[in-house]
C-alpha positions in Angstrom: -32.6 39.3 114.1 -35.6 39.1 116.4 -35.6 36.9 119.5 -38.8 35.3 118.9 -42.0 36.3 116.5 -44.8 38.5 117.7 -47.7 37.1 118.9 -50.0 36.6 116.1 -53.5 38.8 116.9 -57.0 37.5 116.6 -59.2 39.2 114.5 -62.9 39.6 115.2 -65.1 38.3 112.2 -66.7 40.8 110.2 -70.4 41.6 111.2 -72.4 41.1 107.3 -70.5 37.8 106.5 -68.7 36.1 109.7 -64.8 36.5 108.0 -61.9 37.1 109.6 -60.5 37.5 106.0 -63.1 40.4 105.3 -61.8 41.9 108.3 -58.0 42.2 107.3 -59.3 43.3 104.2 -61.2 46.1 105.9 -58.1 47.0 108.0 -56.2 47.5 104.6 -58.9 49.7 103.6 -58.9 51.7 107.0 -57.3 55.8 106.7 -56.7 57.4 109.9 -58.3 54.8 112.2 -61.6 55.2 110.6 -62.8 51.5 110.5 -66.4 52.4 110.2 -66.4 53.9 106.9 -63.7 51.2 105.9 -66.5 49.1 106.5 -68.7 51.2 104.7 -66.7 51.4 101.8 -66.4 47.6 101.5 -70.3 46.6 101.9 -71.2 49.6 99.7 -68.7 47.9 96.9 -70.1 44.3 98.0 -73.5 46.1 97.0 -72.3 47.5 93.3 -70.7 44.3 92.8 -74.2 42.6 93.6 -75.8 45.2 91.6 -73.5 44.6 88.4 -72.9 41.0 88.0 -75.8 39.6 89.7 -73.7 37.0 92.1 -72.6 36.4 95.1 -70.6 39.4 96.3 -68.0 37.7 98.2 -67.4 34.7 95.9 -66.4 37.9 93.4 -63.9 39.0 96.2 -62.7 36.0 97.1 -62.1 35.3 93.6 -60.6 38.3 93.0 -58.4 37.8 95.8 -57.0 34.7 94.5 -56.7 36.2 91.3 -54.6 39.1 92.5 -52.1 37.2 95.3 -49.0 36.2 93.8 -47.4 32.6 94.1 -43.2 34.5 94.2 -41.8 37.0 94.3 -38.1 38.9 93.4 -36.0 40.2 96.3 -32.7 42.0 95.8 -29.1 40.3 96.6 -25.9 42.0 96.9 -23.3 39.3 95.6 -20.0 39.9 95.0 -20.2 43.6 93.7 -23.5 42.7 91.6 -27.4 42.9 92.7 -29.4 39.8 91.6 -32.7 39.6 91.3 -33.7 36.5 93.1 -37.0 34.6 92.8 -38.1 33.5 96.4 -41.5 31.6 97.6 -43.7 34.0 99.5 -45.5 32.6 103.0 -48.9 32.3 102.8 -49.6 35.3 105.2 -47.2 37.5 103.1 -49.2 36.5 100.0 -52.3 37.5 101.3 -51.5 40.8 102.8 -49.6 41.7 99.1 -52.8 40.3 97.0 -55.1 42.7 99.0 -52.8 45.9 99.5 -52.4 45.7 95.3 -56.4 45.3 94.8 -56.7 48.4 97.3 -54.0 50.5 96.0 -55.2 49.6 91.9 -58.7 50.7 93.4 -57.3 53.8 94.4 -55.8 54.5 90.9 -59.0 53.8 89.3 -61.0 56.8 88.2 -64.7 57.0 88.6 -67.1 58.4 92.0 -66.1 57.6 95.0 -63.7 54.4 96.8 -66.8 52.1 97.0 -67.3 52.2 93.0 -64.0 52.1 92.4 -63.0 49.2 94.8 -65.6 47.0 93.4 -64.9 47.6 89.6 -61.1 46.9 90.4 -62.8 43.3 92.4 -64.8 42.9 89.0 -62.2 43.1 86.9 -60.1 40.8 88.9 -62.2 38.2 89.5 -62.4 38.2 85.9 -58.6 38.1 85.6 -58.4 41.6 84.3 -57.4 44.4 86.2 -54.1 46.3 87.2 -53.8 43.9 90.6 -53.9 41.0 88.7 -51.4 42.6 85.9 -49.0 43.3 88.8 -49.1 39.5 89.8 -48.5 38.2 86.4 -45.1 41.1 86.1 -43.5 39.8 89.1 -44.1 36.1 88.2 -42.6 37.1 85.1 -39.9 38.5 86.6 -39.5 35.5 88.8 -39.4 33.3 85.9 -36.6 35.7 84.2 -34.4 35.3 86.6 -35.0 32.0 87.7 -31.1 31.5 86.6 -29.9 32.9 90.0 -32.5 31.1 92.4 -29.3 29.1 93.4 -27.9 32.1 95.3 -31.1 31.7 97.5 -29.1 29.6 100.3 -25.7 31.2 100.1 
């Protein structure tokens, strides 16, 4: 066990909207240290998604984001011999960093031209509660709820 937590680092906000949040997003995004096209990537899908549905681009992504962050998740447990599958309650930092590493890797899965198109159809289709991301959330709450019979081994 660690001594004490790492310090937590400030992020600068991002320069189109002013969010932090876009930022981590962005750092997801980011191959090989490249942050300016990770930013090019994301405005460019900001764009399609502006484009396509006619609102506000980061109300889709935030909305999308909220779609695809799950509430809990299942972590293994050795007990006596036997591996459970117990539910636990994720922290809210966790949560985020999962929703948006899903969305980016579903993006990456998608087929069609380029990241930017695909990253903004997979932020379409999870705003709209569709979408592999969101599909992933909904398995492990389901799987959560399954085994909800061992969440008593949580303290032991």
């Amino acid at each position: 066990m660690r001594k004490r937590k790492p310090k937590l680092r400030i992020l600068a906000p991002d320069p189109r909207y002013g969010d932090t949040m876009v930022t981590r997003f962005v750092n997801n995004l980011m191959q090989r240290g490249k942050k300016g096209l990770a930013y090019k990537i994301f405005y460019d899908a900001m764009d399609l998604i502006k484009e396509r549905t006619g609102e506000e681009p980061l109300e889709v992504w935030k909305s999308a984001l909220t779609n695809a962050t799950p509430q809990v998740e299942v972590r293994s447990r050795r007990i006596g011999g036997a591996t459970f599958q117990i539910p636990a309650e994720i922290p809210a930092q966790r949560k985020l960093s999962i929703g948006m590493k899903w969305i980016i890797r579903f993006a990456k899965e998608r087929n069609g031209k380029g990241m930017a198109e695909k990253l903004s159809a997979e932020l379409i289709a999870a705003s709209k509660g569709e979408g592999a991301a969101v599909k992933r959330k909904e398995d492990t709450h389901r799987m959560a709820e399954a085994n909800r019979a061992f969440a008593h081994f949580r303290f032991r």
